[in-house]
N, C-alpha and C positions, 0 to 999 in steps of 0.2 A: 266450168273452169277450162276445159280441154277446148270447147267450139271459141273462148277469149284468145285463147294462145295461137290457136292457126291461123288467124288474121292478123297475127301481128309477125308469124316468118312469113307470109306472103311482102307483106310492107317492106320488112329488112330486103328480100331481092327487089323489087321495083327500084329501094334508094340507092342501090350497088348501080345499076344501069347508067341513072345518069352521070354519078362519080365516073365512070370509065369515059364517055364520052365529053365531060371536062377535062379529063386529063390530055386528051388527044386534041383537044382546040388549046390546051396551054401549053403542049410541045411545038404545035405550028407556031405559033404568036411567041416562042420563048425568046427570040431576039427581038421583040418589036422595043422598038424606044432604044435602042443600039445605035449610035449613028458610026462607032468607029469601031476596028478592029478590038481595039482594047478593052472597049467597053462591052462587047460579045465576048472578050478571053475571061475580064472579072466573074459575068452573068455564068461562064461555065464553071471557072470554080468554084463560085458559091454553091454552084447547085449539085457540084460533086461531093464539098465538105458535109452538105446538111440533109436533101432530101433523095440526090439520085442515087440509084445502082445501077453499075455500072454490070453486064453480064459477066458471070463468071465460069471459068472452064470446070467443066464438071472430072471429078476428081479421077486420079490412073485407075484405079483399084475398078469403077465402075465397067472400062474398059475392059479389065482381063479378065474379069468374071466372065463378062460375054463372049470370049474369045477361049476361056477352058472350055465353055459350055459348046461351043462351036467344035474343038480339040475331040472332045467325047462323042460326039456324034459321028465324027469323020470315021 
């Protein structure tokens, strides 16, 4: 039972690898077949309503934690 199962989380990271290295050849190619401005603004919002994220600023709180912890050492 136990030697079935470790060959199959070896499997699950090998199929992660190449998922990442798709995603980075379909952010290159994300404009291709665009011939106008417009049709590159459309392709962005779509891709902002449905699949991208967009980065987000990590919240205050995380900041002044570090900055009491900083306060107390001084």
């Amino acid at each position: 039972m136990n030697q079935s199962k470790q060959p199959q989380k070896k499997q699950v990271v090998v199929k992660k690898k190449p998922q990442q290295r798709k995603d980075v050849k379909s952010v290159e190619n994300f404009y291709a077949g665009c011939s106008t401005e417009e049709e590159r603004k459309q392709r962005r919002d779509f891709a902002d309503e449905h699949f991208l994220q967009r980065p987000v600023s990590p919240p205050p709180f995380l900041f002044e934690k570090e900055d009491d912890q900083e306060d107390k050492k001084n």
